[in-house]
mmCIF file of the N, C-alpha and C atoms, coordinates in Angstrom:
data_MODEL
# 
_entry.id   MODEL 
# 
loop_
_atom_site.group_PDB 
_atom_site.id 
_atom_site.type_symbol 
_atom_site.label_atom_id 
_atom_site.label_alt_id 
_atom_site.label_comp_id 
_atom_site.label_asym_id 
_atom_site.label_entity_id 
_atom_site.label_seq_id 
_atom_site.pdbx_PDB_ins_code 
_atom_site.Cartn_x 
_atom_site.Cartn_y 
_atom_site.Cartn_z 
_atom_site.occupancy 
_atom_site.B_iso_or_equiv 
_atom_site.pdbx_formal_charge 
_atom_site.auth_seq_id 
_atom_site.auth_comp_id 
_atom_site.auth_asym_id 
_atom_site.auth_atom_id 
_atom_site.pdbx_PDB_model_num 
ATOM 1   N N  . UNK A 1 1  ? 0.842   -1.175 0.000   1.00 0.00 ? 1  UNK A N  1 
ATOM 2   C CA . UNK A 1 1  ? 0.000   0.000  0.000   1.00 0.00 ? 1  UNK A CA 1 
ATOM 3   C C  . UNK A 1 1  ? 0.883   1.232  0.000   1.00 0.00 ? 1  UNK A C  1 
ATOM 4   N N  . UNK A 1 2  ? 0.660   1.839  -1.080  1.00 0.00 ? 2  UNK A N  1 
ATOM 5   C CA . UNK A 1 2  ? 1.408   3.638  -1.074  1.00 0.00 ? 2  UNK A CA 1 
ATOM 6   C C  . UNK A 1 2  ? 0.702   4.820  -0.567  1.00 0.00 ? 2  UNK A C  1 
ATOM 7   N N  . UNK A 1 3  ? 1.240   5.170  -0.281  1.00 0.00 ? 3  UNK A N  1 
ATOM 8   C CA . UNK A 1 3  ? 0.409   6.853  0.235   1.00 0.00 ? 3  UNK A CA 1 
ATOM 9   C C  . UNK A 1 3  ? 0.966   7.912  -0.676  1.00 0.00 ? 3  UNK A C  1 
ATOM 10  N N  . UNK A 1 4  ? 0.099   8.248  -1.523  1.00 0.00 ? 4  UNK A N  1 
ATOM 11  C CA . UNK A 1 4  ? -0.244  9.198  -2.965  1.00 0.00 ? 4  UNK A CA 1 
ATOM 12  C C  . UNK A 1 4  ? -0.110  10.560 -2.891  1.00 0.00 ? 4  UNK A C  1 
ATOM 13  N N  . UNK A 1 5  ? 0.251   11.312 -3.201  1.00 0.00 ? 5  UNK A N  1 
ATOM 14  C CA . UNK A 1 5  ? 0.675   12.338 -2.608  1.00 0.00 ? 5  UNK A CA 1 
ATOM 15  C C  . UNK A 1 5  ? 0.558   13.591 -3.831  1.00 0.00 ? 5  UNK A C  1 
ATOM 16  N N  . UNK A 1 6  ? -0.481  14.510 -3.682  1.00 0.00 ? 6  UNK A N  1 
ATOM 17  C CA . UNK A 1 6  ? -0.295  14.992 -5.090  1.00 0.00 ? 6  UNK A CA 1 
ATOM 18  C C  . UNK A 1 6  ? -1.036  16.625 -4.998  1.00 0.00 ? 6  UNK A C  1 
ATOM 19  N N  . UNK A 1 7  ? 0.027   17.695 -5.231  1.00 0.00 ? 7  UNK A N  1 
ATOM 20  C CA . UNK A 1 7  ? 0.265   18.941 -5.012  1.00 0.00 ? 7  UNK A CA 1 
ATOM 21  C C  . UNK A 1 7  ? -0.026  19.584 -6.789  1.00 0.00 ? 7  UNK A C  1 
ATOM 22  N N  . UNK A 1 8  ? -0.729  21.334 -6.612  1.00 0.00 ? 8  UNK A N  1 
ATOM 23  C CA . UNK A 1 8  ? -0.600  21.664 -7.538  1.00 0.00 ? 8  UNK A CA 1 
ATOM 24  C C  . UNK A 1 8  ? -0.613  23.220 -6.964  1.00 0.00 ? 8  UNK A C  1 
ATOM 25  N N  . UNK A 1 9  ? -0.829  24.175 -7.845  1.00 0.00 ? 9  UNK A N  1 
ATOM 26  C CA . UNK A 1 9  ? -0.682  25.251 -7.507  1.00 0.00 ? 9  UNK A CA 1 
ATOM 27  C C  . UNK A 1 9  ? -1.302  26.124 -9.229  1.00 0.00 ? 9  UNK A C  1 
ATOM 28  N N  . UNK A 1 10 ? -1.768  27.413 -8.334  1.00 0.00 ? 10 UNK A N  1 
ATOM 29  C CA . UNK A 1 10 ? -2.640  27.887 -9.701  1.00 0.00 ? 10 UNK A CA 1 
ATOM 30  C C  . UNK A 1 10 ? -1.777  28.625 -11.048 1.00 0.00 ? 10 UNK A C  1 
ATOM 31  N N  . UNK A 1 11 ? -0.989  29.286 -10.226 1.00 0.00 ? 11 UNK A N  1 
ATOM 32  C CA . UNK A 1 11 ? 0.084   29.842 -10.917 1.00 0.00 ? 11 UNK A CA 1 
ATOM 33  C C  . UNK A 1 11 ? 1.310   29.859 -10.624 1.00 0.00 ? 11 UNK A C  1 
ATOM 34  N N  . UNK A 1 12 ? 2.387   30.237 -11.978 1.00 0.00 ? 12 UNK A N  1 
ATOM 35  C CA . UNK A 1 12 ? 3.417   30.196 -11.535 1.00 0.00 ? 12 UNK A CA 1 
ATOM 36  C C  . UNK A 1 12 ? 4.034   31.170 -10.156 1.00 0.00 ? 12 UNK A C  1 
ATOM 37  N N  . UNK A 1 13 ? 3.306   31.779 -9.772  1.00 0.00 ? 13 UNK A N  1 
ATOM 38  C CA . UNK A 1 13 ? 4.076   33.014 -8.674  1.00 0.00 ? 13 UNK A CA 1 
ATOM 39  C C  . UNK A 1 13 ? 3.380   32.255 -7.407  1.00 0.00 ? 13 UNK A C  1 
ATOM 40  N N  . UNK A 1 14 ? 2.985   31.009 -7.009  1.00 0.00 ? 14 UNK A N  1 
ATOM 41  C CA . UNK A 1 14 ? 2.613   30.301 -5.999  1.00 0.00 ? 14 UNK A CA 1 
ATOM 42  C C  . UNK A 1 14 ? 3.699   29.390 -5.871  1.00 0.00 ? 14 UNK A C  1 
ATOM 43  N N  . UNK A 1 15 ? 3.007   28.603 -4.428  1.00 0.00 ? 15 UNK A N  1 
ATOM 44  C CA . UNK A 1 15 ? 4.407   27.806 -4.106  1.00 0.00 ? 15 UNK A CA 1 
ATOM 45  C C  . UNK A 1 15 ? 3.852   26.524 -3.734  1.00 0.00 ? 15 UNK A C  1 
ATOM 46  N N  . UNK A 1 16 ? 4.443   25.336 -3.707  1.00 0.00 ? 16 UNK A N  1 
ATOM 47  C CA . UNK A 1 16 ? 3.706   24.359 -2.710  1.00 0.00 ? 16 UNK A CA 1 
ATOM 48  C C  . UNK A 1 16 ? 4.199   24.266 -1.077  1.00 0.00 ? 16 UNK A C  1 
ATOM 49  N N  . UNK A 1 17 ? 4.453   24.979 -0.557  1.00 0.00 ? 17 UNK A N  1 
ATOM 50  C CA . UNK A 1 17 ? 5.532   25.314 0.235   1.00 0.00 ? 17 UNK A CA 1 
ATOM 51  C C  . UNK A 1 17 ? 4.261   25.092 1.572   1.00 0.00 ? 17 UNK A C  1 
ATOM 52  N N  . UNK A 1 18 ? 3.479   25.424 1.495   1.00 0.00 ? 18 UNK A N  1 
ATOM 53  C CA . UNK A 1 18 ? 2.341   24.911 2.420   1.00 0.00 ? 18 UNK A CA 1 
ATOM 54  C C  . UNK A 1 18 ? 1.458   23.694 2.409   1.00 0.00 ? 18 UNK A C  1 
ATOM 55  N N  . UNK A 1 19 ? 1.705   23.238 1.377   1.00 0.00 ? 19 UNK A N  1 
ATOM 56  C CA . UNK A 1 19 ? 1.247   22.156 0.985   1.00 0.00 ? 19 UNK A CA 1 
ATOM 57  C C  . UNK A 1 19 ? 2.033   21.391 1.530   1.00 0.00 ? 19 UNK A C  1 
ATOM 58  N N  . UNK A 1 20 ? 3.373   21.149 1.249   1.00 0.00 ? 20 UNK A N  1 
ATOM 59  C CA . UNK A 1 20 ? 4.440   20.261 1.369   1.00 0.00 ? 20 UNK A CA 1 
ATOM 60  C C  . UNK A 1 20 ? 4.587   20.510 3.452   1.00 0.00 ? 20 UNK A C  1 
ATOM 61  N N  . UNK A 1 21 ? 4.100   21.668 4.531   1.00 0.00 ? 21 UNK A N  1 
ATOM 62  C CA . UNK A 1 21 ? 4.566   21.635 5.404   1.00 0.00 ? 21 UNK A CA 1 
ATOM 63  C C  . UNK A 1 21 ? 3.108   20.666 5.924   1.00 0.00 ? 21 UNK A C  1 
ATOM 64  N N  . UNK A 1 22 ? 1.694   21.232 5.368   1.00 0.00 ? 22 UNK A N  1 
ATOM 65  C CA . UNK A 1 22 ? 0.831   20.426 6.028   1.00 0.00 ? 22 UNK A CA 1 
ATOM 66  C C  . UNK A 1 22 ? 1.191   18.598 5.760   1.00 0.00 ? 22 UNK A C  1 
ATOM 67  N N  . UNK A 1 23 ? 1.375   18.109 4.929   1.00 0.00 ? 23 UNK A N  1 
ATOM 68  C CA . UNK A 1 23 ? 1.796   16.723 4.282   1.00 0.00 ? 23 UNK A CA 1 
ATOM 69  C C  . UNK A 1 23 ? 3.044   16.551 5.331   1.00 0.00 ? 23 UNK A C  1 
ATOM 70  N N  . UNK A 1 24 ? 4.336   17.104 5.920   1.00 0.00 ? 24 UNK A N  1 
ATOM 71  C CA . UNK A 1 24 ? 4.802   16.940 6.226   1.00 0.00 ? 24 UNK A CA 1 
ATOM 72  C C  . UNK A 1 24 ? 3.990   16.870 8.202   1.00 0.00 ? 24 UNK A C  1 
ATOM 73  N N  . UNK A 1 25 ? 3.560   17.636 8.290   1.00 0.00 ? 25 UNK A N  1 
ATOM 74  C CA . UNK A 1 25 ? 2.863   17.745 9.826   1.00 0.00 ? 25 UNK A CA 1 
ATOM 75  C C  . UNK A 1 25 ? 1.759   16.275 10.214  1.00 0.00 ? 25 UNK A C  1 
ATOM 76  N N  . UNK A 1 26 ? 1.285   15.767 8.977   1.00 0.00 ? 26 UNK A N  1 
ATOM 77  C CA . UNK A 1 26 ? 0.920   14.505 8.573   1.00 0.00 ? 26 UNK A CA 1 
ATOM 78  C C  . UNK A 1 26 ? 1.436   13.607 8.668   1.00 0.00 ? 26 UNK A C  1 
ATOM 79  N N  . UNK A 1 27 ? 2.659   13.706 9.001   1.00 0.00 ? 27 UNK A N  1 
ATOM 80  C CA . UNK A 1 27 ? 3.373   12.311 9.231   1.00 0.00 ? 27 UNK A CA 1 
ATOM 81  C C  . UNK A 1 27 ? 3.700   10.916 7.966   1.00 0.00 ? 27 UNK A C  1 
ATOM 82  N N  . UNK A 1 28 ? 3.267   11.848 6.553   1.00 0.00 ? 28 UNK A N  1 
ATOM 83  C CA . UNK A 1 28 ? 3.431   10.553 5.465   1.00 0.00 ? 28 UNK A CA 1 
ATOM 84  C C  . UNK A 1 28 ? 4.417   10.144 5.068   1.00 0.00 ? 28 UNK A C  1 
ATOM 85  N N  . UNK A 1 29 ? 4.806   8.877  5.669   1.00 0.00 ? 29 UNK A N  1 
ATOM 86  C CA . UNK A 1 29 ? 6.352   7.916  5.373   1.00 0.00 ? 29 UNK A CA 1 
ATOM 87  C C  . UNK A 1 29 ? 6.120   7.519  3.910   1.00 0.00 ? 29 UNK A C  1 
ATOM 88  N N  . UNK A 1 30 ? 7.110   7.526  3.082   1.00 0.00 ? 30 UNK A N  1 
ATOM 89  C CA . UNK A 1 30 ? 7.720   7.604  2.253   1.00 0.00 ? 30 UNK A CA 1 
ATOM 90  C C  . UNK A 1 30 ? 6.670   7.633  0.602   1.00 0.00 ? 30 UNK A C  1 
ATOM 91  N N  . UNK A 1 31 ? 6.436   9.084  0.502   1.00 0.00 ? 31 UNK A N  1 
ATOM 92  C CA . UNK A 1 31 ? 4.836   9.150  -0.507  1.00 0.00 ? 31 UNK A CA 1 
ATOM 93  C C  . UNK A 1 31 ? 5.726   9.160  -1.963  1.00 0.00 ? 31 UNK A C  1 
ATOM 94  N N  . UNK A 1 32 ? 4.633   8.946  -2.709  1.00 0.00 ? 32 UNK A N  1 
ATOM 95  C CA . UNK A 1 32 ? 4.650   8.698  -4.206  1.00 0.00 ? 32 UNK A CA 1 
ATOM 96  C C  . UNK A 1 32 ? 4.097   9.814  -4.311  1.00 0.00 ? 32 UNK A C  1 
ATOM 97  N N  . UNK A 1 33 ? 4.863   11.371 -5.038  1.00 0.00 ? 33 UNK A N  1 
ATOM 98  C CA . UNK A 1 33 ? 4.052   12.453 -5.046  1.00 0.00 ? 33 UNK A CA 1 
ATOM 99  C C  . UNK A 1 33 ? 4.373   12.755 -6.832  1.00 0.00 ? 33 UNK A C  1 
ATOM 100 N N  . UNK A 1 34 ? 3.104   13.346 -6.720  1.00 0.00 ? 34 UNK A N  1 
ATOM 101 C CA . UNK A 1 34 ? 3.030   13.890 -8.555  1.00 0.00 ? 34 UNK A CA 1 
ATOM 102 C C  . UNK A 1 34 ? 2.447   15.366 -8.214  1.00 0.00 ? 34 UNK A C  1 
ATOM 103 N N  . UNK A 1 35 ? 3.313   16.042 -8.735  1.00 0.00 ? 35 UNK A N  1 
ATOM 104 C CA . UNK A 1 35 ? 3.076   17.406 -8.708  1.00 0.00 ? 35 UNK A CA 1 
ATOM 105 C C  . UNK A 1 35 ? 2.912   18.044 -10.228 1.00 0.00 ? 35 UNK A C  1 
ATOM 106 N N  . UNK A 1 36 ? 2.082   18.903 -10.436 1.00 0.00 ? 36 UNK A N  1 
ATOM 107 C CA . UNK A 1 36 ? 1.646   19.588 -11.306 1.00 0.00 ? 36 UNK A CA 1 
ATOM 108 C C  . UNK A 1 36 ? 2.866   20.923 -11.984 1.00 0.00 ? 36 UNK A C  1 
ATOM 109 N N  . UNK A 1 37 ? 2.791   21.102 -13.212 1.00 0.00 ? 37 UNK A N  1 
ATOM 110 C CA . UNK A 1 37 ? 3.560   22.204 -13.242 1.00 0.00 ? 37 UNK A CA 1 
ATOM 111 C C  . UNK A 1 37 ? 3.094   22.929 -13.003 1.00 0.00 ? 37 UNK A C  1 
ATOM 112 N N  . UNK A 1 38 ? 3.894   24.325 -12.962 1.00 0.00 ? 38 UNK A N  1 
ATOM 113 C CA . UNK A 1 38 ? 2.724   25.910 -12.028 1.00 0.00 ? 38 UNK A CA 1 
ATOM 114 C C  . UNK A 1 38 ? 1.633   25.900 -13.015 1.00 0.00 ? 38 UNK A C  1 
ATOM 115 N N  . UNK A 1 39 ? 0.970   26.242 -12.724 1.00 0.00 ? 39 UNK A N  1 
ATOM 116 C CA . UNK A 1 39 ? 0.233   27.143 -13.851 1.00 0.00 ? 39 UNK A CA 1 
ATOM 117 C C  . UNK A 1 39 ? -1.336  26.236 -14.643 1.00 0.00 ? 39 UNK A C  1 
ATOM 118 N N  . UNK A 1 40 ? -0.361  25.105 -14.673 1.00 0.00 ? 40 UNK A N  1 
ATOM 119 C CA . UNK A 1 40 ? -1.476  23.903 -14.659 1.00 0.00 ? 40 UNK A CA 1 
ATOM 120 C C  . UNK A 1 40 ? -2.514  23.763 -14.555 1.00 0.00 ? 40 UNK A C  1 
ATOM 121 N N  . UNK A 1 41 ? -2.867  24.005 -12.952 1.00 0.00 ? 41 UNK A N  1 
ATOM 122 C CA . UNK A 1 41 ? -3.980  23.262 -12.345 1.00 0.00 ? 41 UNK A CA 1 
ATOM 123 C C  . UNK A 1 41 ? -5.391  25.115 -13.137 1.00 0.00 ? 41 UNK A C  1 
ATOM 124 N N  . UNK A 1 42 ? -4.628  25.605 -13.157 1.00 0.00 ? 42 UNK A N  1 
ATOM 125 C CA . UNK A 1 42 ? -6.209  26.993 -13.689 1.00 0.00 ? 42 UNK A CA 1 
ATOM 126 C C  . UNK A 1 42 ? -6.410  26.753 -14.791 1.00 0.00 ? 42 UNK A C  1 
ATOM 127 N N  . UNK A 1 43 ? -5.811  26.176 -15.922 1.00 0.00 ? 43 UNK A N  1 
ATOM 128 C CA . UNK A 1 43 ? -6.215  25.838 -16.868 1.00 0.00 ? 43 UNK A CA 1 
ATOM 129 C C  . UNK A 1 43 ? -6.838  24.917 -17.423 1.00 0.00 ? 43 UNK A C  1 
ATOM 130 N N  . UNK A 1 44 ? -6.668  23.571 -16.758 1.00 0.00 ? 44 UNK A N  1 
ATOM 131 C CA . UNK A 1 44 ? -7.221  22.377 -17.016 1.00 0.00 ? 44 UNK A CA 1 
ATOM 132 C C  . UNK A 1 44 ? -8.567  21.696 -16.007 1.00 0.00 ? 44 UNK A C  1 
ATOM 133 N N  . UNK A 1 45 ? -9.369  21.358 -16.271 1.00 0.00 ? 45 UNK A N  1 
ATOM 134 C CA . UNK A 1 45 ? -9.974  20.443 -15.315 1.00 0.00 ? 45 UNK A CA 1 
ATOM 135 C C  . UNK A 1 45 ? -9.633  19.241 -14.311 1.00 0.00 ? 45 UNK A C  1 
ATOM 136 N N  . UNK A 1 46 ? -9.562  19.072 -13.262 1.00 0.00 ? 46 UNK A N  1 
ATOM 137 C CA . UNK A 1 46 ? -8.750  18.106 -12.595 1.00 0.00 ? 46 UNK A CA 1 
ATOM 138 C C  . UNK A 1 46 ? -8.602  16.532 -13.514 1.00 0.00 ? 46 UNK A C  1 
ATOM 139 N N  . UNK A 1 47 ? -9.172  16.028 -14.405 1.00 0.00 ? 47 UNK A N  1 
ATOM 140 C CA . UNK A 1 47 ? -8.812  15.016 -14.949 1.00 0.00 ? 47 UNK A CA 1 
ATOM 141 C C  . UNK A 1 47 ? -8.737  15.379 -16.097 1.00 0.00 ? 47 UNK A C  1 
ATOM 142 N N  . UNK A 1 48 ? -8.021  16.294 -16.599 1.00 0.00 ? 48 UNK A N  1 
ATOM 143 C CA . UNK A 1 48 ? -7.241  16.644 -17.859 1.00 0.00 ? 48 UNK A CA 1 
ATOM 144 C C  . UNK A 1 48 ? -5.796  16.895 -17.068 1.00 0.00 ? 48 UNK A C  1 
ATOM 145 N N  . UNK A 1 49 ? -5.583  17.209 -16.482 1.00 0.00 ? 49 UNK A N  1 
ATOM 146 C CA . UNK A 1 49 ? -4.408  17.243 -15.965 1.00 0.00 ? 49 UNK A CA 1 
ATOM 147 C C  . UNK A 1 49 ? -3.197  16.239 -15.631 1.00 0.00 ? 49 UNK A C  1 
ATOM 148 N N  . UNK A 1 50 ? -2.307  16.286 -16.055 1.00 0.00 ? 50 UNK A N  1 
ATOM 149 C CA . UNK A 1 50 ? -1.101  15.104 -16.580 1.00 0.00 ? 50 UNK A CA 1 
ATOM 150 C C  . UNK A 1 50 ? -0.736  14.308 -15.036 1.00 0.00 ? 50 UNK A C  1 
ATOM 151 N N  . UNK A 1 51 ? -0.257  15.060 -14.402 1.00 0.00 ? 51 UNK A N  1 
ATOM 152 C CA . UNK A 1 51 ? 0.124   14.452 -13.230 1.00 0.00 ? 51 UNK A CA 1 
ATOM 153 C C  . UNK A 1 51 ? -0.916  14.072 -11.892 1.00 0.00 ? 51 UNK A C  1 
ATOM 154 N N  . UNK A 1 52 ? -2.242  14.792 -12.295 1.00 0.00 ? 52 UNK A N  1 
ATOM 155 C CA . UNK A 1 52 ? -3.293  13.500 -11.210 1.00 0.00 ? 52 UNK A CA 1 
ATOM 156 C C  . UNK A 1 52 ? -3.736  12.331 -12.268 1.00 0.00 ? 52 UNK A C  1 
ATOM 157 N N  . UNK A 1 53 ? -3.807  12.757 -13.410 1.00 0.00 ? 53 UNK A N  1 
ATOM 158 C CA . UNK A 1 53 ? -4.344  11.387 -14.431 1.00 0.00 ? 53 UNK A CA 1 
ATOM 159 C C  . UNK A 1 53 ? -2.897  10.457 -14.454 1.00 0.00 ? 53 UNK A C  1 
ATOM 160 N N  . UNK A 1 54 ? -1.695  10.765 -13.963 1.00 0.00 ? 54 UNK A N  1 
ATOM 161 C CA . UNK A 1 54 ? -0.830  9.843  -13.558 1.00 0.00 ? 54 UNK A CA 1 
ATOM 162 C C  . UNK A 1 54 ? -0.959  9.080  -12.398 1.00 0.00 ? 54 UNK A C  1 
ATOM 163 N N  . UNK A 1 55 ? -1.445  9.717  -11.682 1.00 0.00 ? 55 UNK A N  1 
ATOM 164 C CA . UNK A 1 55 ? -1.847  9.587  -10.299 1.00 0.00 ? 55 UNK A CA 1 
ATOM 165 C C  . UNK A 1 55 ? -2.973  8.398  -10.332 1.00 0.00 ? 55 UNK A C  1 
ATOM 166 N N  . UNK A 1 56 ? -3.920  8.439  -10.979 1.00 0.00 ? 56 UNK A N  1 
ATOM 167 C CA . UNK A 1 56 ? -5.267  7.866  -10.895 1.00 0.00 ? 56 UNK A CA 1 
ATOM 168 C C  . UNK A 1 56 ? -4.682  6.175  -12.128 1.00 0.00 ? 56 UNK A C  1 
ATOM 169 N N  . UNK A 1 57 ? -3.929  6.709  -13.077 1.00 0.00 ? 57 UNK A N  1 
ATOM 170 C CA . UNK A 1 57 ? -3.440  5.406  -13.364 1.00 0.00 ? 57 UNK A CA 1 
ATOM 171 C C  . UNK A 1 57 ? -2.446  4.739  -12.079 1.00 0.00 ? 57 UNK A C  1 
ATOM 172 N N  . UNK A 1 58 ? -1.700  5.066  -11.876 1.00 0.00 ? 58 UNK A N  1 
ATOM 173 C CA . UNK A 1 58 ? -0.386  5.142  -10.335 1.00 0.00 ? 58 UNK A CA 1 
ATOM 174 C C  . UNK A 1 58 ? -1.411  3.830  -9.889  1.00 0.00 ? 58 UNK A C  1 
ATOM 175 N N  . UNK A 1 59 ? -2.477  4.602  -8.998  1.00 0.00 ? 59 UNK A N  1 
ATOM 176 C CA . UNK A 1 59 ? -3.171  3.927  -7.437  1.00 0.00 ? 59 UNK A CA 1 
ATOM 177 C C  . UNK A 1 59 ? -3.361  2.826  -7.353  1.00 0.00 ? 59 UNK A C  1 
ATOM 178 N N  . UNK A 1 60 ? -3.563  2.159  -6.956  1.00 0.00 ? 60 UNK A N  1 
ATOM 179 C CA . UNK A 1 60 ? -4.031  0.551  -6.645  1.00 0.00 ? 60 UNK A CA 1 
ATOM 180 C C  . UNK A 1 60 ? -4.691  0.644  -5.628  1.00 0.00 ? 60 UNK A C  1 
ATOM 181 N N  . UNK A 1 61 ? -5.773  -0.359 -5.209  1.00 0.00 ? 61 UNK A N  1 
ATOM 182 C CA . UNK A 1 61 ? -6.469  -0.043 -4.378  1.00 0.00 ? 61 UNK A CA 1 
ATOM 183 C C  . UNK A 1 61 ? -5.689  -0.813 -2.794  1.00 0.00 ? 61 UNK A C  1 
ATOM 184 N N  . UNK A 1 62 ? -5.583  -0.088 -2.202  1.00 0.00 ? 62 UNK A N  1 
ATOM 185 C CA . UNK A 1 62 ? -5.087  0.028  -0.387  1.00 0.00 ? 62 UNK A CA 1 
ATOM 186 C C  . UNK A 1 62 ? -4.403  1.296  -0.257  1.00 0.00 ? 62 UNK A C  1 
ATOM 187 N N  . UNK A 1 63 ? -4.129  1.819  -1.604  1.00 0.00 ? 63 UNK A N  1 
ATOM 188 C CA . UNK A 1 63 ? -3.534  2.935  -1.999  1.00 0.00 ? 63 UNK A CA 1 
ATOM 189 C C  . UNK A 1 63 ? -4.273  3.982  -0.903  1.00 0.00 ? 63 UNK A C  1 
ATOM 190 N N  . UNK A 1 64 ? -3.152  5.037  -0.341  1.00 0.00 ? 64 UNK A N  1 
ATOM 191 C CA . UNK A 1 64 ? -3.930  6.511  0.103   1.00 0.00 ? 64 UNK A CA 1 
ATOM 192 C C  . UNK A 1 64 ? -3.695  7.451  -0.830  1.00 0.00 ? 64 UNK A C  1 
ATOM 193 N N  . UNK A 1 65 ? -4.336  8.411  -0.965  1.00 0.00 ? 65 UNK A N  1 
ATOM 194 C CA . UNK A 1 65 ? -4.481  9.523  -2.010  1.00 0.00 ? 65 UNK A CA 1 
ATOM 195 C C  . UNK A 1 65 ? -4.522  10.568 -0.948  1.00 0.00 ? 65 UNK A C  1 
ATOM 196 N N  . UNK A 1 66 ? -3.214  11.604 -0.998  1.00 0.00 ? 66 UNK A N  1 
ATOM 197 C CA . UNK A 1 66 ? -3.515  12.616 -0.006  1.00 0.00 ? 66 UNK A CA 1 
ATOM 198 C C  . UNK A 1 66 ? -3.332  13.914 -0.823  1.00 0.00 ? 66 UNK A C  1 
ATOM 199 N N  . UNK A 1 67 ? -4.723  14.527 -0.646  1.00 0.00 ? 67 UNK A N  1 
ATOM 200 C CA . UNK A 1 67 ? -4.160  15.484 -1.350  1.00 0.00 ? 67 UNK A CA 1 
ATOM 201 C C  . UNK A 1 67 ? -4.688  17.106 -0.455  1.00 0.00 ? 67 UNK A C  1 
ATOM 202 N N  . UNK A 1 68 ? -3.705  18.434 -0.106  1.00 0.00 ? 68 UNK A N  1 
ATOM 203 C CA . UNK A 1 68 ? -4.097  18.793 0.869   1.00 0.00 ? 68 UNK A CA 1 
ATOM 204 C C  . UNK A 1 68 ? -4.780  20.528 0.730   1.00 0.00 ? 68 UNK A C  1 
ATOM 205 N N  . UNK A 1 69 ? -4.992  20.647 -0.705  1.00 0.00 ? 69 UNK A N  1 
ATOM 206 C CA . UNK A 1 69 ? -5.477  21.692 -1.370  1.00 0.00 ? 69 UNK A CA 1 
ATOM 207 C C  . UNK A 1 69 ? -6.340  20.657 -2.336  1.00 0.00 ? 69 UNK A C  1 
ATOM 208 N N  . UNK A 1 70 ? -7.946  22.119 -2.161  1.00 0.00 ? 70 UNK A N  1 
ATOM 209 C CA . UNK A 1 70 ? -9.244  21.158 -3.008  1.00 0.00 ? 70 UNK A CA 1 
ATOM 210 C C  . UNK A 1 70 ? -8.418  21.594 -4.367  1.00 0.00 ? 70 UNK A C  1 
ATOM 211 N N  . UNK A 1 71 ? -9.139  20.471 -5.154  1.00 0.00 ? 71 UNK A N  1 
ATOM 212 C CA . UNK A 1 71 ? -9.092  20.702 -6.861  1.00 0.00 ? 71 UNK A CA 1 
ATOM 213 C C  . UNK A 1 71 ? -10.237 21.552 -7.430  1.00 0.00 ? 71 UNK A C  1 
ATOM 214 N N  . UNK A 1 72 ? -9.752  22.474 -8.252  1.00 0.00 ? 72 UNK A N  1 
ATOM 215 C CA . UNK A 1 72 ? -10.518 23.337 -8.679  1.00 0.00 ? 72 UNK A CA 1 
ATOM 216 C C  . UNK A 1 72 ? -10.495 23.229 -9.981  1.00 0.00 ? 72 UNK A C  1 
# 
């Protein structure tokens, strides 16, 4: 079982830098993370997007999916 791990951000002048401290305050031992390029996630719909539709092929089921900003 993996724990999924998957960050994006709206634009390039954002950071995951809060993302990555809540995930870290979480305690997730050793995640499989797919991160988005900047800019990404405002343009596309969450399953047009390269690195959660990596993600969603990735999972297997016992799999966790953490993800710590909603998809918009």
């Amino acid at each position: 079982m993996a724990n999924l791990v998957y960050k994006q951000v709206s634009t390039d002048r954002q950071s995951t830098a809060r993302q990555n401290l809540v995930l870290h305050e979480a305690g997730i031992e050793d995640p499989v993370v797919f991160e988005e390029d900047p800019g990404t996630s405002s343009r596309l719909h969450p399953l047009r997007r390269p690195e959660f539709r990596e993600l969603l092929n990735y999972a297997r089921p016992g799999d966790t999916v953490h993800i710590s900003e909603p998809l918009r």
